[in-house]
Structure formats: structure tokens, C-alpha cells
N, C-alpha and C positions, 0 to 999 in steps of 0.2 A: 577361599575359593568362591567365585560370582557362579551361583547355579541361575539365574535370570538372562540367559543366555536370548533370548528376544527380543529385550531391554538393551543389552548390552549390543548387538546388528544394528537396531537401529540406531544407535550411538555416532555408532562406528561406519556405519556401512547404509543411510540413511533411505539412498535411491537406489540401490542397486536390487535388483529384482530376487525377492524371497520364493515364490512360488509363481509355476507358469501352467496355468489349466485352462487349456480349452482356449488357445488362444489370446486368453486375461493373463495380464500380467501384476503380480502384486507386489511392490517394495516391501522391502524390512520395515520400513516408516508408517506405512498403511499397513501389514499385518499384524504389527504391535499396535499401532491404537483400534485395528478395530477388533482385536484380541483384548485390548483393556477394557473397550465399550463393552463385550459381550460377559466379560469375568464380572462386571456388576449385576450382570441377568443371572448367569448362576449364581451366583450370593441370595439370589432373591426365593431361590428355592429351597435352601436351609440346609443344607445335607454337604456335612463333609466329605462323603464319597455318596458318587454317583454313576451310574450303568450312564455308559454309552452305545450308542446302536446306530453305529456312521459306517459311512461310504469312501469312497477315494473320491471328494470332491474340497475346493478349497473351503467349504463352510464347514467342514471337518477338520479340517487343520486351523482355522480361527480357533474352534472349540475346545479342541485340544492344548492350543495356547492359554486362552482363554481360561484352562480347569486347572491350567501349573500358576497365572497369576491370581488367580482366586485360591492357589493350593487346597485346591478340591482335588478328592484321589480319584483318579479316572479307571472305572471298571470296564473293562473293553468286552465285548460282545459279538463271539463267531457272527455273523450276518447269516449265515447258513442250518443253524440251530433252529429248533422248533418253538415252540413258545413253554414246549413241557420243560424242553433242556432248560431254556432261558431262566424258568423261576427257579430251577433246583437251585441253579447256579447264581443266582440272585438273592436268592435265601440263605445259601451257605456262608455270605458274606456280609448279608443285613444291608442289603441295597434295597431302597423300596421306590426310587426315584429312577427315571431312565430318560436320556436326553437323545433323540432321535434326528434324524437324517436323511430316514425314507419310512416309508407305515409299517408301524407296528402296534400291534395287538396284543397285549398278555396283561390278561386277568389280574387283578389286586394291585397293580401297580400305579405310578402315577408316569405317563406318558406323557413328554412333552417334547412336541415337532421342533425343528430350529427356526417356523415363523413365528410359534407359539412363543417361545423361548425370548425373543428379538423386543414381545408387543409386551412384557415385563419390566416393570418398575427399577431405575436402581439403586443398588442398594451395595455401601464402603462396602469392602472386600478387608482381609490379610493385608497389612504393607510391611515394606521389611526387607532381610533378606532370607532367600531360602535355606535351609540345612540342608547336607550333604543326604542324611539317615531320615529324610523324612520321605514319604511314599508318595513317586511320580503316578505309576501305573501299576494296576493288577489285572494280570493274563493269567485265562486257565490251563490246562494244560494236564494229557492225561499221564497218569504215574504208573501203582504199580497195582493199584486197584481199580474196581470200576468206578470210582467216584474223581473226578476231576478236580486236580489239586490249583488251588488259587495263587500265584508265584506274585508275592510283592516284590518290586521292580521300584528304590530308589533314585534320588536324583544322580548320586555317586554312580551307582550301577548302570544308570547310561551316558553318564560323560566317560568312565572309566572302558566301557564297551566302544565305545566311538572313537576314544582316543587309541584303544589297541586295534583297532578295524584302520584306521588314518594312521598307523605305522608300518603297518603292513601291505597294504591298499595303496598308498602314495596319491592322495588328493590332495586338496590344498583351497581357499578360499575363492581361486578362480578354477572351482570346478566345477561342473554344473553334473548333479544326481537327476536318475529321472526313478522314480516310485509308481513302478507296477504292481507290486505288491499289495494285498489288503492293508489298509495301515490298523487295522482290528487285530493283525496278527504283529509278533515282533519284528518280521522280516520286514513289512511295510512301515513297523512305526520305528525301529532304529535308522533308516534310511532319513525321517524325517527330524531325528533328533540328530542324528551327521550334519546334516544339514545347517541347522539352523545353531550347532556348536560350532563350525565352524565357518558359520558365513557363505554358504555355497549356494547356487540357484538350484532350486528341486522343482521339478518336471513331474508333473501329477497326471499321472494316469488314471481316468476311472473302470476302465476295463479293459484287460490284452485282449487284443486284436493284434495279432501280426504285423498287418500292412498299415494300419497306423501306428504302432509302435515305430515302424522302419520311420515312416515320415518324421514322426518327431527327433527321433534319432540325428535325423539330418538337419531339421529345422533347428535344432537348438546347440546342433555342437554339444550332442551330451558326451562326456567322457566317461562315467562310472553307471553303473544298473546291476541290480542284485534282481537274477531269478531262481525259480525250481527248474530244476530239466526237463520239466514237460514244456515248461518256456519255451527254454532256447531250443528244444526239440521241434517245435511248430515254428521257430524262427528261422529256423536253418531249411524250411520250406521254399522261402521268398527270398529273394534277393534286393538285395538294400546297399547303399555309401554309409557308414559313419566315420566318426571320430575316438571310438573306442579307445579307452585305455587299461579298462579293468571291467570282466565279467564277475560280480564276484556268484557260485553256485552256490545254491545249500535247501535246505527244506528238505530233502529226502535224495537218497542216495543215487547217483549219477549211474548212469551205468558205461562202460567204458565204449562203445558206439557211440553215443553221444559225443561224449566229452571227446574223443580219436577224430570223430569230424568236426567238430566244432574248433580243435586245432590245426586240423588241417586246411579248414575254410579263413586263420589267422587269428580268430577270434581271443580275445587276450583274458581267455578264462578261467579264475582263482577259483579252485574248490575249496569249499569250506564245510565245517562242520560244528553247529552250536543245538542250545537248545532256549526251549522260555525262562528257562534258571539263570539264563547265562545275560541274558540279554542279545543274544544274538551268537558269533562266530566265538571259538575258542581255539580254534586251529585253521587254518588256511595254507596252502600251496600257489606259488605262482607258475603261469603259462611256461615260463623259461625253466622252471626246476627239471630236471629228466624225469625227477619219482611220481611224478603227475599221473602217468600211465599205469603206476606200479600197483593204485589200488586205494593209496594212502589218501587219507583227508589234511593229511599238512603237518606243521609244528607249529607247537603253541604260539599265541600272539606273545608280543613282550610281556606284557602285567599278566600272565595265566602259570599257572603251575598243574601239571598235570602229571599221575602214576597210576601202575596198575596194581590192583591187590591181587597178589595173584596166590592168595590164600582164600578167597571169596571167590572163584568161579573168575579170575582176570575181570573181575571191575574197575571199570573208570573213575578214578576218582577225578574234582576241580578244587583249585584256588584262587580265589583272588579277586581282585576289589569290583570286578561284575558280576562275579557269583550272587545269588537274592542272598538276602539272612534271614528269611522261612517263608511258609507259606501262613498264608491267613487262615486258612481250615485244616491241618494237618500239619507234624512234625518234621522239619527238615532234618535230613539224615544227614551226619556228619562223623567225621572220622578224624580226628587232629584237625581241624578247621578244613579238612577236604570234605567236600560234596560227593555225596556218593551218588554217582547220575542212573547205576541200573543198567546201564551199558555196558558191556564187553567188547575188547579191543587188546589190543598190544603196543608197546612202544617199540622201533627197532634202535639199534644203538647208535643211529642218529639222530634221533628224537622225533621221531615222525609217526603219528599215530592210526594205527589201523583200526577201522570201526567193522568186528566180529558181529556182533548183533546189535539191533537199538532195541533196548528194552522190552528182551525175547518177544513178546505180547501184544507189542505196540506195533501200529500197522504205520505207515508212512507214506499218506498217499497223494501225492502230489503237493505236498507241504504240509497237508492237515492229517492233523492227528485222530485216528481210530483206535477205539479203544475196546477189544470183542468183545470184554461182556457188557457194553451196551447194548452190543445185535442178536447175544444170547437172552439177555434179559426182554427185549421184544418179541423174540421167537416164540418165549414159551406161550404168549398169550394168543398165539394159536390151536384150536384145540387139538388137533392131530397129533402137534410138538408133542414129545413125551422130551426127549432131550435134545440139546443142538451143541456143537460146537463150530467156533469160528477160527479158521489158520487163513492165513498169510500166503499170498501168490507173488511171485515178480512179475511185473509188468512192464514192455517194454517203451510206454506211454507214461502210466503213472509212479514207477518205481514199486508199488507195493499194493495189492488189490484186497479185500476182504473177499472170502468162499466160505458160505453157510452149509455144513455139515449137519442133517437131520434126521436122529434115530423117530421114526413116528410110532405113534398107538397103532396097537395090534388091531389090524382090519381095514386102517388105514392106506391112502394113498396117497402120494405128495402130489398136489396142486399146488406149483410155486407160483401161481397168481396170486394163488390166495394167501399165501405165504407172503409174498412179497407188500401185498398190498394192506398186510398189519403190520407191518415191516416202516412203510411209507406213513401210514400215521404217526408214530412214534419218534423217527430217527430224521437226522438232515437230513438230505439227499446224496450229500458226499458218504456216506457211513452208509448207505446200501450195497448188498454185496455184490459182487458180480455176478457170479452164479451162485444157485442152491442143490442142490446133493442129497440124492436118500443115501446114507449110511446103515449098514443095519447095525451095528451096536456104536455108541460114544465110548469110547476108550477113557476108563479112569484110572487114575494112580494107585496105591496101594492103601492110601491114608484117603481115597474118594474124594481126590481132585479132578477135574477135567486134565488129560492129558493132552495139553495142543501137538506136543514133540511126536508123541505115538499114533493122535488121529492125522496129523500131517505123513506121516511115510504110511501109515495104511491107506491113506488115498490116495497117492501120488503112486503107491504100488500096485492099485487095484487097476488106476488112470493107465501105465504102461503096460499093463497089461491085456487092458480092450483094445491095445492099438492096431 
């Protein structure tokens, strides 16, 4: 198996355009050498793996080429994290180097710009061919604690994600991808690894915007685009032409207004449903299926194996050759080589899988992952806080909102300014809640856990009751 899948485009497919941003158009033949020039600047920085901190811009996708033919491990970096988050998360995995994109700032590190990066000496690289089992990229990703589990993501693990995405998807090497997505998350960087496994032009966006979205859409003949539903929810605003063939959805749970007008506007919308373990999609549904309406997130791709243990509370288990084989800071959980994802769901006896809850805990908000006791853990450093809990809202925008529940000191009053604005030091901006809540007591469990399940219906009881 040839995993130099860059090498191999421009072989093959020498002129035919790799990537289209901003009007620039780059060949496979110009992205592999100036991806080869750039893989001897990383070399030059000595670090087998390295923090990245890019953008959706094409000097992000050099770089990224650039870090698979240097086989440097590429540690990807929310854009939207603090600089507190950054080092935890940098620390956890013994990255002391960061290769940057736009300005960044965090203490102890060694920060280097992409001009900085360019004006470096250089220096042989890896030659070779790659292994299947050796480590593309490392995404974080919240689990089932507060500490953000680090998902090693080999080379196997996204040709095998790309190829089950391209049996079900129905693309093909004259199809051109367009990448809205961050490519810092999976949804953004499997799009680009589609791509350039299968020879396709991919269409870079650096920021949704609606109405140039539509433009491009038209300008380039794109046929395939993977968004969240607040996406296509701001898309179905404006009116646009395309050439659509496949919407694929996923990052956080569709809600059926969406998805009922986005079929009935024609749009040829695949739901899907994956996570960062997976490398992306594990199930998907097409526009034509009926059970599209029905709730379902799909049936397996071909290479996934999926059951429920329905001795454990109906968890989801995974298999199969996109699954990670562990995390870099923490134990992957496994069951007969199935993955235990944390999720609850059911199969019905067509194989099509229902997703009951995503990882009780985990908020899912517009594709990015919240994890409450990060926003519990800020809370308390207000002195008021005596305790907080944080539950989980639907939102008809971002699928899934955070709501700060706040038992205060006796005497106290809740000033959510103030609240919010130690809130705002600490946490991204997407991780802030919507609202914040005096509670009078935080409900705990028997054994003195936070109960989310019991402060969630005591408020949503007390809420229909002011009505």
C-alpha cells in the first residue's frame, strides 16, 4: 500500500489543479514540490511531532503535506482555545514546538510563524515509503472526563475513512470537494485527505460566509461539501445555482426542520454521524433513503462494524480499520477489538443506527466539542460560586447550547457579568454558556457526584413553571 498519496497526484495527475483558494489555483505538481521544499524546513526544527496552529488557507495545506513527507506527527490545535488550554494540551503530549499560521502567543513554547518557518535552512528529511501504523495526525477530543483525550489518527486510519466516505458518497477523481470546514478539526482535515487520496480538486474556504460560499459553489462546479447544520441552516437563507451531488451533514445533530427543508429545497443531503476516533463518518444515509426523516444517522459504511451492548446502558460500540488504536494520554477502551465510543443508540433490524445520546455529558455545539466540567472548573474561581453545574440545551441554531447553573455563598448575589467575565478569561469563546442561572441547591448523586440528569429536569421544571 503507497500511503505518499501526494507523490503519487502528482505522478499521475501532474496539472490538474490540487487546491483552489482565493482565486489561486495550485497543481498537484506545484503542491508536492512546494510541500517537499517546506518538509526540509520542518526537519530543520528537530521535533518529531509538532503543534500546529493553522487556518483554512493554502499555506496550511503546503504544511500539512509538508509534515506527512517529513513524517512529522502533526498535533492540530482548536484555533479557538486559550493559550491556558493550548499548553495543557501541549504538555499532555510533549509538544514543545508550534508551527503557526496566524499570531500566537503561549509562554514556554517555541513559536514559529510560516515566514519564519520559509527563512530556515535545509535540512534531508525521512525518505522512504510510509507505514500504514505510523501516526498521520493527533486531534483532541473531549471523552468521558474533563481532560481532553489526544486521538492518534494513522495513515491506514484515513485512507480506510476516505475510502468508506467514497463508497458511499460516490465521488470519484473528477470531483471537485470544497472545505469549509476548519481543517484543525477532522471534518475539515478528512475532506482534504479525500481529496488528495483520490485526486479531486478541493476548494478552500477560509471562512463561511453564505453568499460567497454560494459563489464558489457556482464558480467551480463543486459537487461534494461536508457541513454542520448551522451551515446549511444559514445557507438555506440565500439563494444560490449549484451543481451539487452530495451534502454530506455531521458535527452535531441535525434537527429535523433543517434537514425537511433542506430536502425539500432538493439539496442532496447525506447525514452522517462519526467522531475524532473514527476519523470522520461511520454511518451515513442518503437523500433518496425514506428513513432520512425517521431520525436515523444511517448504516454503517462498508469497512465499519457496529453493535449495541445493551448490557451497558445500550452503548455503541465500533470496528474497523478507521477506528484510532489509542490515545496518546489515556487508555483506549475496547471490548473484542470494538470501541466503546460512550454513546447510546440502538440498531433497528435494518441496520440503521439511532443516536439516543452522544456521550450523556458532552455538549455538541455547532461541531465543537464542550466538555462542562471545563465551565464548572472556571466557575468556581469566582468567589460567589460555592457550586455550579453545567446541562445541556437544544438549540435551534447550534444543535446543542451550554446553561451555567449556580448554587452561590450565602449572602451572595449572582452578578453574571461578573460571572461571565472570569468565565471569558479562562475558556474559548465557543465554551461560554448561554445563559447563567441562580439555583438554589446543585443536586448530587448518592455517592456526591454532580447530578446533570437531576439539575437538568429541576430546571427545565422550575423554567415551565414561571411561564
Amino acid at each position: 500500500m503507497d500511503y505518499n498519496w501526494l507523490e503519487m497526484q502528482a505522478d499521475m495527475r501532474p496539472e490538474k489543479t490540487a487546491v483552489a483558494f482565493n482565486g489561486n489555483m495550485l497543481s498537484f505538481r506545484d503542491l508536492y514540490g512546494q510541500a517537499l521544499s517546506v518538509s526540509k524546513k520542518l526537519n530543520a526544527l528537530g521535533r518529531a511531532r509538532i503543534g500546529f496552529f493553522i487556518d483554512n488557507t493554502v499555506e496550511s495545506v503546503i504544511l500539512i503535506h509538508a509534515a506527512m513527507l517529513a513524517k512529522i506527527e502533526i498535533v492540530m490545535i482548536n484555533r479557538r482555545l486559550t493559550a491556558v488550554e493550548i499548553d495543557r494540551q501541549m504538555t499532555d503530549v510533549g509538544v514543545d514546538t508550534i508551527v503557526a499560521t496566524k499570531k500566537l502567543s503561549v509562554d514556554g513554547y517555541r513559536v514559529v510563524g510560516y515566514g519564519e518557518l520559509i527563512g530556515l535552512e535545509d535540512v534531508p528529511g525521512n525518505e522512504g515509503a510510509t507505514a500504514g501504523e505510523e501516526t498521520l495526525s493527533i486531534m483532541f477530543t473531549s471523552g468521558t472526563t474533563g481532560r481532553a483525550k489526544a486521538v492518534r489518527q494513522s495513515y491506514e486510519n484515513h485512507y480506510e475513512s476516505a475510502i468508506g466516505c467514497e463508497q458511499r458518497f460516490s465521488y470519484g477523481p473528477e470531483s471537485v470537494w470544497m472545505n469549509v470546514n476548519p481543517i484543525y478539526h477532522i471534518s475539515g482535515f478528512s475532506i482534504l485527505m479525500r481529496s488528495v487520496i483520490r485526486g479531486c480538486m478541493m476548494i478552500l474556504i477560509e471562512k463561511f460566509e453564505p453568499l460567497n460560499v454560494w459563489r464558489e459553489l457556482e464558480e467551480h462546479e463543486v459537487t461534494h461539501v461536508s457541513m454542520v447544520p448551522v451551515m446549511l441552516g444559514r445557507m438555506m437563507e440565500h439563494e444560490g445555482r449549484h451543481n451539487l451531488e452530495g451534502i454530506l451533514l455531521g458535527g452535531a445533530g441535525v434537527t429535523m426542520d433543517i434537514l425537511n427543508r433542506a430536502l425539500d429545497k432538493g439539496f442532496p443531503v447525506y447525514n452522517s454521524f462519526g467522531m475524532t476516533e473514527t476519523c470522520s463518518q461511520i454511518v451515513s444515509i442518503s437523500p433518496e433513503d425514506p428513513k432520512i426523516l425517521k431520525g436515523t444517522v444511517g448504516r454503517p459504511l462498508d469497512n465499519i462494524s457496529i453493535k449495541i451492548d445493551e448490557e451497558n446502558e445500550d452503548e455503541l460500540l465500533v470496528k474497523g480499520p478507521a477506528v484510532t488504536t489509542g490515545y496518546v494520554n489515556a487508555e483506549l477502551s475496547l471490548d473484542e477489538g470494538y470501541f466503546r465510543t460512550g454513546d447510546i443508540g440502538r440498531i433497528d433490524d435494518d441496520g440503521y443506527l439511532y443516536i439516543l445520546d452522544r456521550r450523556s455529558d458532552l455538549i455538541i455545539s455547532g461541531g465543537e466539542n464542550i466538555y462542562p466540567k471545563e465551565i464548572e472548573d472556571a466557575a468556581s474561581a469566582h468567589a460567589s460560586v460555592r457550586k455550579s453545574v453545567v446541562i445541556k440545551q437544544k438549540d435551534p441554531e447550534w444543535g446543542e447550547v451550554p446553561v451555567l447553573l449556580v448554587e452561590l455563598e450565602e449572602g451572595s448575589g449572582l452578578d453574571r457579568t461578573a460571572v461571565m467575565a472570569v468565565l471569558e478569561q479562562r475558556l474559548a469563546r465557543y465554551k461560554l454558556p448561554k445563559e447563567i442561572h441562580e439555583t438554589k441547591e446543585v443536586i448530587m448523586t448518592s455517592t456526591g457526584k454532580v447530578s446533570r440528569v437531576k439539575n437538568r429536569e429541576a430546571f427545565e421544571t422550575k423554567k415551565s413553571s414561571s411561564m
